[in-house]
C-alpha positions in Angstrom: 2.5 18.3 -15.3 -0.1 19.3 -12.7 -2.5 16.1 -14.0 0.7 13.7 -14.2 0.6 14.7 -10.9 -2.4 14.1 -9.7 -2.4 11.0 -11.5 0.3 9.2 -9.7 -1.5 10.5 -6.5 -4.5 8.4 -7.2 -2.7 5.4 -8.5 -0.7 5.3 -5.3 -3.9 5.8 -2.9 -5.9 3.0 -5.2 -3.0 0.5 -4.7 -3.0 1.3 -1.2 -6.6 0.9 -0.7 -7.2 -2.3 -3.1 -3.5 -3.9 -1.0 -4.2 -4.1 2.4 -3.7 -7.6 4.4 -6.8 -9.0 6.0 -7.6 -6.8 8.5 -9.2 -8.1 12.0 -11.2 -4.9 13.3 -13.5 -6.2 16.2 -12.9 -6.0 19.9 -12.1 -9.1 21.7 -15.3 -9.8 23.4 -16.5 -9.1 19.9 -14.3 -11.4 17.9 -14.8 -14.2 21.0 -18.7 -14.6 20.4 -18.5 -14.4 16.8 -15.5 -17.5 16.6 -17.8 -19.4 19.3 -21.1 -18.5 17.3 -19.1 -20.3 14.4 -17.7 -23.2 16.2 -21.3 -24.2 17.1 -22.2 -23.8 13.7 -24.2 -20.2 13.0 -23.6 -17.8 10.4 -24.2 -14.8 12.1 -20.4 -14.3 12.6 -19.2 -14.2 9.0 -19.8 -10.7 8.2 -18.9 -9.1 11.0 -15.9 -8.2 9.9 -17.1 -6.6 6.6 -19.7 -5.0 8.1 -17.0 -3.2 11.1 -14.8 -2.3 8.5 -17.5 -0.7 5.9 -18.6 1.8 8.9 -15.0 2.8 9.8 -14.6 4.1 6.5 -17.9 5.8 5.8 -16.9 8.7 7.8 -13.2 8.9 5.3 -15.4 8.5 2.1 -17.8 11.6 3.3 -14.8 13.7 4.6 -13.2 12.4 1.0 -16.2 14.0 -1.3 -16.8 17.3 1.1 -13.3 17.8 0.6 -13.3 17.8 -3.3 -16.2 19.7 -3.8 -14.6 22.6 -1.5 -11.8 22.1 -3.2 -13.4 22.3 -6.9 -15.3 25.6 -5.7 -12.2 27.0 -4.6 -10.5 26.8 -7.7 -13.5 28.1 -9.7 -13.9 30.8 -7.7 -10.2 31.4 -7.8 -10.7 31.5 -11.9 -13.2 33.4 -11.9 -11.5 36.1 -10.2 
């Protein structure tokens, strides 16, 4: 029942991650020189978004897999007890 679970937890936070609207993380000033960079025909601002939104969750994937390994050495321990 536990893995059932743990299942549906995962499917739930995969659809949530994989569904998510276009998101527009940049600042202003940010977003303003990339759309005029654009206008006047550079490239530099295409990934600017991608590349705002892959460090914003670097930080969640690290605190994701410190988490799980705690969390899998807890339990072992736990066992082995």
């Amino acid at each position: 029942m536990k893995k059932m679970r743990y299942l549906l937890i995962l499917a739930i936070l995969l659809f949530l991650t994989l569904w998510t609207p276009d998101l527009l993380a940049q600042c202003p000033m940010c977003r303003m020189a990339a759309e005029s960079n654009l206008q006047n025909g550079g490239t530099e601002g295409k990934g600017l978004n991608t590349g705002i939104l892959y460090m914003l969750m670097m930080p969640y994937f690290i605190i994701g897999i410190l988490g799980f390994i705690w969390y899998r050495n807890r339990r072992t321990s736990q066992e082995d007890v």
